[in-house]
N, C-alpha and C positions, 0 to 999 in steps of 0.2 A: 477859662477864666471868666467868660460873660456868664455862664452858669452859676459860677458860684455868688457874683454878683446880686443875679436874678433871685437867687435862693438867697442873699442877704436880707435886699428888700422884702421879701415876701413874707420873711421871718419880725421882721421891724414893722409891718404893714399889722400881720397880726396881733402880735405886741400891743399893739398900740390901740388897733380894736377891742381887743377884749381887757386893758387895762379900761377905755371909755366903756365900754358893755360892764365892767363889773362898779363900776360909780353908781351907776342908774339903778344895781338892784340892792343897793344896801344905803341907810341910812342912818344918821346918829340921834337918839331920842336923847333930852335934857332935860331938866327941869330942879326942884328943891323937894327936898321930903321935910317936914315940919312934925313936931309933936302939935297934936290936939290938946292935951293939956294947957302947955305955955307959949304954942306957935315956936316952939325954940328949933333951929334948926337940928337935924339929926345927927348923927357921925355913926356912921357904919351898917347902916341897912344895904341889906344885900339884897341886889335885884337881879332878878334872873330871868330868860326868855323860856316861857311853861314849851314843855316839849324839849331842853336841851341844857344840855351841860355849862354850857356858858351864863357864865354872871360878870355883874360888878358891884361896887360899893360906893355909897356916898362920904365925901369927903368932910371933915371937918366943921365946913359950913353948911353941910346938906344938901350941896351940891353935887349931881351924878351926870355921868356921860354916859351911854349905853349903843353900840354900834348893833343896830338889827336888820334883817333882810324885811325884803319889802314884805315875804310870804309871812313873816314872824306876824305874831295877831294880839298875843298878851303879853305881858310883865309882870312878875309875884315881886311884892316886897315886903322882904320880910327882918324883925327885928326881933331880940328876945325881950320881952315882956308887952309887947305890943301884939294887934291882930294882922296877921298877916292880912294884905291887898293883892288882890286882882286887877289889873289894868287892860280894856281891851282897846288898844291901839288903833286910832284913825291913819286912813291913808293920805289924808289932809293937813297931819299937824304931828310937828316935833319937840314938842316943849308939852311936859306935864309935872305940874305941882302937887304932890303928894302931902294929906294928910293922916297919920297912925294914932290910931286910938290905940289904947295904953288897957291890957289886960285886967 
């Protein structure tokens, strides 16, 4: 019975590490995407981490959340009739305001 204890804790121990080890390697990027034309905000540019399948979308107000690992380095956003952006992400800062010129 102490055994299985033993092997409780150790299972909860770890747990608990690697849920705190995985906080530390990923981070959430925010910010507004805006037209260049009227400053208006966006609704529906699609942002994607270059090198991977995962994306997200801004929301209504041009607002986007985006969860990226610390190793991730860029962000594409892209809209149709606008020029696609390139973003190359600091490891000091999580907030960027997006402006798309208009094709």
């Amino acid at each position: 019975m102490k055994h299985i204890a033993l092997l409780f804790l150790l299972a909860v121990a770890v747990l608990i590490f690697s849920s705190n080890t995985a906080d530390k390697t990923t981070r959430t990027i925010t910010g507004i995407v805006r037209s260049a034309v009227d400053e208006q905000p966006l609704e529906g540019v699609n942002i994607s981490i270059k090198g991977s399948s995962f994306s997200s979308g801004t929301q209504p107000d041009g607002i986007y959340y985006i969860p990226v690992k610390q190793t991730d380095s860029v962000l594409v956003f892209a809209l149709d009739g606008y020029h696609t952006q390139e973003l190359k992400l600091l490891s000091s800062k999580n907030e960027y305001n997006i402006v798309l010129t208009a094709k």
